[in-house]
C-alpha positions as CSV (number, residue, x, y, z in Angstrom):
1,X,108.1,82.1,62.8
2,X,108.5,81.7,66.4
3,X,106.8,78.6,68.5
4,X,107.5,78.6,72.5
5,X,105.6,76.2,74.7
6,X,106.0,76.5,78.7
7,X,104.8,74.2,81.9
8,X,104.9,74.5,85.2
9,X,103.8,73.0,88.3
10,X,104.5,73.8,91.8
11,X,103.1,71.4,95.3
12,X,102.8,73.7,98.0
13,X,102.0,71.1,100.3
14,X,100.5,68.1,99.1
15,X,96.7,68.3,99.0
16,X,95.3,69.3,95.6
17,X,94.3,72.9,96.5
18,X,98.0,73.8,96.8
19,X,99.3,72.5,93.7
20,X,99.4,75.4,91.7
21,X,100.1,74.7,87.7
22,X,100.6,76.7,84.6
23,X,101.1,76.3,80.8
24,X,100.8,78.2,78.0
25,X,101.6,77.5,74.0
26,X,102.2,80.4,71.3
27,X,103.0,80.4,67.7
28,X,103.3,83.4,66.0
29,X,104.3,84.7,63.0
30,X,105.6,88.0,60.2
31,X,106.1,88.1,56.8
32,X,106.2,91.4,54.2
33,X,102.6,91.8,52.0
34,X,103.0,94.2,49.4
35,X,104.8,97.7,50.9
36,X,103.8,96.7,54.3
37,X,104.4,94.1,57.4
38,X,101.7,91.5,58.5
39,X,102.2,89.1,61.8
40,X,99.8,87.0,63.7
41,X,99.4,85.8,67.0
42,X,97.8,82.6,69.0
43,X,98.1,81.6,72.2
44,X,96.7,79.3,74.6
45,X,97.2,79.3,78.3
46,X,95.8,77.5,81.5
47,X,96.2,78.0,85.2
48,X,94.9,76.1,88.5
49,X,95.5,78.3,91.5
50,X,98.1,80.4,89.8
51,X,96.2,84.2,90.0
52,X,94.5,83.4,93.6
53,X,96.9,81.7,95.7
54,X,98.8,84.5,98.4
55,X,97.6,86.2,101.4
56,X,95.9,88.8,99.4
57,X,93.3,87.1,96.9
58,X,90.2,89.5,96.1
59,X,86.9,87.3,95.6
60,X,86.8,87.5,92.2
61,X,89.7,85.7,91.0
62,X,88.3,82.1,89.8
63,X,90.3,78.8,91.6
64,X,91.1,77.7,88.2
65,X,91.1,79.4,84.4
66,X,92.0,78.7,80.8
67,X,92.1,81.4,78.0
68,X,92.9,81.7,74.1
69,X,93.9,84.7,72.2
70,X,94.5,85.9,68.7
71,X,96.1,88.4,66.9
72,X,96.7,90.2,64.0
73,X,97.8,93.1,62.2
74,X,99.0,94.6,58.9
75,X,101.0,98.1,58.8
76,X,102.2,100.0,56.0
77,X,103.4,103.2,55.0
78,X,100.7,105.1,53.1
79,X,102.9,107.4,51.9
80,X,106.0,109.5,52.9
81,X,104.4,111.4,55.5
82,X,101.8,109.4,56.3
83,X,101.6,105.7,57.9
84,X,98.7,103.1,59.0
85,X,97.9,100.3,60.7
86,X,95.0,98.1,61.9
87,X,94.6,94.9,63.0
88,X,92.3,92.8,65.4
89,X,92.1,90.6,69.0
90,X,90.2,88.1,70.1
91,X,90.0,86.4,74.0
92,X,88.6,83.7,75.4
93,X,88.3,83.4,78.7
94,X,87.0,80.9,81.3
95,X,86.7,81.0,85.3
96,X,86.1,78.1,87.4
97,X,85.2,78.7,90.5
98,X,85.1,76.3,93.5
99,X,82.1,78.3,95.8
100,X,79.8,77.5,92.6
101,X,80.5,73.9,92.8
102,X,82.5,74.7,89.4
103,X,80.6,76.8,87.5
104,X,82.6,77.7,84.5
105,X,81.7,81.6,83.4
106,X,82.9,82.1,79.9
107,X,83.6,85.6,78.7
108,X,84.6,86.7,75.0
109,X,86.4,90.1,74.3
110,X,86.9,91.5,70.3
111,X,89.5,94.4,69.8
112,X,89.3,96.7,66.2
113,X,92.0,99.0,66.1
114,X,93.6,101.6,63.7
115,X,96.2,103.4,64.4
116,X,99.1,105.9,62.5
117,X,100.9,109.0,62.4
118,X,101.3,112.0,60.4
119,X,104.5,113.9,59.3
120,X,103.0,117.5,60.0
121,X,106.5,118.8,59.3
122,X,110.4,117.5,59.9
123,X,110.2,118.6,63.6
124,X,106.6,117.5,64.3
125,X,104.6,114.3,64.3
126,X,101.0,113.3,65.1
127,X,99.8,110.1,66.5
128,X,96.0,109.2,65.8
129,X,94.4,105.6,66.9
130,X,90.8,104.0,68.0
131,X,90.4,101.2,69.4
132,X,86.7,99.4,69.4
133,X,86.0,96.9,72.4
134,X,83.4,94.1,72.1
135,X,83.1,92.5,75.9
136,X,80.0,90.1,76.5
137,X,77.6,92.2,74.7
138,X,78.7,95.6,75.5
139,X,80.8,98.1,73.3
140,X,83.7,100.2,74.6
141,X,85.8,102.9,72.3
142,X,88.8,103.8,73.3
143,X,90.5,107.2,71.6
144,X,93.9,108.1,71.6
145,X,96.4,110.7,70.7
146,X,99.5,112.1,70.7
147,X,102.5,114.4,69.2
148,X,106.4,114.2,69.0
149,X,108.5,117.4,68.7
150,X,112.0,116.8,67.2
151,X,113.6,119.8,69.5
152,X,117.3,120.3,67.5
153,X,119.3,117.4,66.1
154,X,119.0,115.0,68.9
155,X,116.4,116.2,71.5
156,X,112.9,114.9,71.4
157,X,109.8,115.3,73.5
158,X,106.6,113.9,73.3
159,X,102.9,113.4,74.6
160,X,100.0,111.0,74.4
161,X,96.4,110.3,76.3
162,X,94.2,107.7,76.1
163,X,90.1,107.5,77.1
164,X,88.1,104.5,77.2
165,X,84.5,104.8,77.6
166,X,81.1,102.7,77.3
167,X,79.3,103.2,74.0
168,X,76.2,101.5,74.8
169,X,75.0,102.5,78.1
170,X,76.5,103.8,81.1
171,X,79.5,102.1,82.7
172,X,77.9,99.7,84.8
173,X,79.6,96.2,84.0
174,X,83.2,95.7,85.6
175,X,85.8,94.2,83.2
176,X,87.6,91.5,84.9
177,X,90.7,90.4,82.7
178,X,92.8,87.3,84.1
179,X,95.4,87.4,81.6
180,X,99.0,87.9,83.2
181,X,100.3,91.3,82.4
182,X,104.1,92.0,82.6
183,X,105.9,94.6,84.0
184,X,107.7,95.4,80.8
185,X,104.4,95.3,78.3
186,X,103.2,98.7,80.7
187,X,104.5,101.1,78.0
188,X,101.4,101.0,75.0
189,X,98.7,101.8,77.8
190,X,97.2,98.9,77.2
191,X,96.7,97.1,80.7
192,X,93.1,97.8,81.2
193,X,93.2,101.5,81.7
194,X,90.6,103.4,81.8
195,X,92.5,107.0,81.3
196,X,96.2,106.9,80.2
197,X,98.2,110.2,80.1
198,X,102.2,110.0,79.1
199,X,104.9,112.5,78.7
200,X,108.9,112.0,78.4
201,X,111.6,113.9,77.2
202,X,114.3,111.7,75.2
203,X,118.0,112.6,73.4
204,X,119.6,109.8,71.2
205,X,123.2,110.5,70.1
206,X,125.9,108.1,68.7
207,X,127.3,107.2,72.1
208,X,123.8,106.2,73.8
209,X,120.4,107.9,74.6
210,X,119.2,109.3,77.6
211,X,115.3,109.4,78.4
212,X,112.8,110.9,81.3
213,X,108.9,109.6,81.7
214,X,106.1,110.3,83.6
215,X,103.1,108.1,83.2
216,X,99.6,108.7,85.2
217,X,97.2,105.5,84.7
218,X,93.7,104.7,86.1
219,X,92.3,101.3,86.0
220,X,88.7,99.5,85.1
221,X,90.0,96.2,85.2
222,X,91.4,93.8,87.6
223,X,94.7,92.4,86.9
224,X,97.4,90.7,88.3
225,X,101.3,92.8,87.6
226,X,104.0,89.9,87.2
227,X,107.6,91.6,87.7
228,X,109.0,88.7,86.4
229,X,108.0,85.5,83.7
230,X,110.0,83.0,86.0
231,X,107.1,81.0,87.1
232,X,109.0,80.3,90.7
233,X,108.9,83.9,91.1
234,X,105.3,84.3,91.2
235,X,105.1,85.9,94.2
236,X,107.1,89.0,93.0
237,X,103.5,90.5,91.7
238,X,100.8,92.7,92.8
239,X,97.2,93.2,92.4
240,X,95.5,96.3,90.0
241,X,91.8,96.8,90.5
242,X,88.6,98.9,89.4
243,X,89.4,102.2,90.7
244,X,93.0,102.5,91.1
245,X,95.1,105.6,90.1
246,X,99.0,105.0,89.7
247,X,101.6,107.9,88.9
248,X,104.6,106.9,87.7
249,X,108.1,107.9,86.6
250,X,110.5,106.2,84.5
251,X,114.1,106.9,84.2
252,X,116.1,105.0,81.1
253,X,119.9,105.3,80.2
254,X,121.8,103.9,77.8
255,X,125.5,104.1,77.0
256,X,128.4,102.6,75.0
257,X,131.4,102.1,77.7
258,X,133.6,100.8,74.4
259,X,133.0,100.1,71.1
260,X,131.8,96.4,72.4
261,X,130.7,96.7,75.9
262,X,126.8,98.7,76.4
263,X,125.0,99.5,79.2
264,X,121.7,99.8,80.2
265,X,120.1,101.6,83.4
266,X,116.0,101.8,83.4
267,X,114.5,102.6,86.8
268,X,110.4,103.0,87.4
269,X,108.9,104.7,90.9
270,X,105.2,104.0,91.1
271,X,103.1,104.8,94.2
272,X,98.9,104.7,94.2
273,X,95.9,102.9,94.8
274,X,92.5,103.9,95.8
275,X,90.6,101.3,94.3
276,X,88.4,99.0,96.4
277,X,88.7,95.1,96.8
278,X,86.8,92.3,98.5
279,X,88.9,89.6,99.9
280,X,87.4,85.6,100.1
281,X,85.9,86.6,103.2
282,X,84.1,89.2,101.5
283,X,85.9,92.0,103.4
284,X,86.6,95.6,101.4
285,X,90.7,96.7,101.6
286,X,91.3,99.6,99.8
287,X,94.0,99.0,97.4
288,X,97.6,100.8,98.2
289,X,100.3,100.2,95.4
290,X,103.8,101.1,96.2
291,X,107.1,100.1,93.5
292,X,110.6,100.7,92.5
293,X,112.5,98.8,90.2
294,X,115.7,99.3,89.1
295,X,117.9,97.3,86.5
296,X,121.2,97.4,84.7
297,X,122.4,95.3,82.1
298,X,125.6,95.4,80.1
299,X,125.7,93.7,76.8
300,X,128.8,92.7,74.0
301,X,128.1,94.6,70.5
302,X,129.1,92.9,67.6
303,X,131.0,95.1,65.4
């Protein structure tokens, strides 16, 4: 079990408008049922002024927000070839904003999902998964799919593409999602994408592994990219909105110096946009999204 509680608060200036505050509280939680693995998830977090506050702030970003989530899932191994898991989420969310003399807009979000893979042979594996979206009264499904090829003893390459579309109707609500999303949770496609294709080539030996992405996303909801969970660093982030398209290519290397000492290069080049935002004086900006980041990290083994 793991139980982490965080607060912050930062004065900009003095008045009340510039104090800008956040906190959230987790507990979560896995345990072995039967041949398989369950965990869950909760989590409540709060924010005045933490998502709007900046030069750029589009006019739909509430002055103040508090949200609660929940998770679970249960995955097991169906049999030697075959393996499963499903599981469900549930958000809260709640905007306050000041122009409405603080209207407080709720908004509720359920997730279904099932997803596995299948042992075609030794040198191929498929990767199968739905995922069923409840938001305010509308239903969104969101199929996905993908195959690894085991190319000799330590080469690997793989694909994967994911399409989320209204069930009910034609796609005429926007999804706003206020939930910080972190630069290093981008991997699963699950940022509010609206198409998701991936690709990489990857070899693993004894001394380290070596691994070569390319990611395309394009996005349906608004979001706010953190590049870093320091609070004080806030300002290291960027805006994703309805509309935008975002290529990107991811580099990862990792290698064993000495039998203690391992290090760690990852490097991600992003460049897009093209989705359309209104600022609080109700003035469009097309969205243009430009990043590289670049880390290395060296660690002591244990032997």
């Amino acid at each position: 079990m793991q139980v982490s509680t965080t607060s912050n608060r930062l004065d900009m200036g003095g008045a009340d408008p510039d104090i800008i505050g956040l906190e959230s509280h987790r507990v979560s939680w896995s345990q072995p049922m039967g041949e398989g693995q369950s965990t869950f998830e909760a989590q409540y977090t709060a924010e005045s002024n933490f998502y709007g506050f900046g030069v750029w702030t589009p006019a739909s970003i509430p002055n103040a927000s508090r949200s609660w989530r929940l998770e679970g899932s249960y995955a097991t191994p169906l049999t030697d070839r075959v393996s499963l898991e499903t599981g469900f989420r549930y958000r809260e969310h709640e905007g306050r904003y000041a122009n409405e003399q603080g209207l407080v807009l709720p908004s509720e979000q359920i997730d279904l999902f099932g997803r596995g893979g299948l042992q075609v042979s030794p040198g191929v594996l498929l990767e199968y998964g739905l995922y069923s979206t409840l938001r305010d009264g509308s239903v969104w499904l969101t199929p996905r799919g993908g195959v690894v090829l085991q190319l000799g003893e330590a080469w690997q390459a793989g694909s994967s593409v994911s399409s989320r579309f209204r069930a009910d109707g034609e796609n005429d609500y926007q999804m706003l999602d206020l939930a910080p999303a972190y630069f290093g949770d981008a991997e699963d496609c699950e940022l509010g994408e609206e198409l998701c294709y991936r690709v990489f080539v990857a070899r693993e030996g004894r001394e380290g592994k070596l691994s070569v992405g390319a990611t395309h996303r394009q996005f349906a909801d608004t979001l706010r990219l953190f590049f870093d969970r320091d609070f004080y660093n806030f300002f290291e982030s960027l805006y994703l909105v309805d509309g935008d398209s975002l290529p990107e290519l991811t580099f990862e290397m990792e290698h064993r110096l000495t039998p203690t000492i391992l290090a760690r290069l990852e490097s991600n080049l992003a460049a897009g946009g093209g989705g359309v935002l209104l600022n609080n004086s109700e003035e469009p900006y097309e969205n243009d999204i430009r990043y590289v980041v670049t880390s290395l990290d060296l660690s002591l083994i244990h032997i």
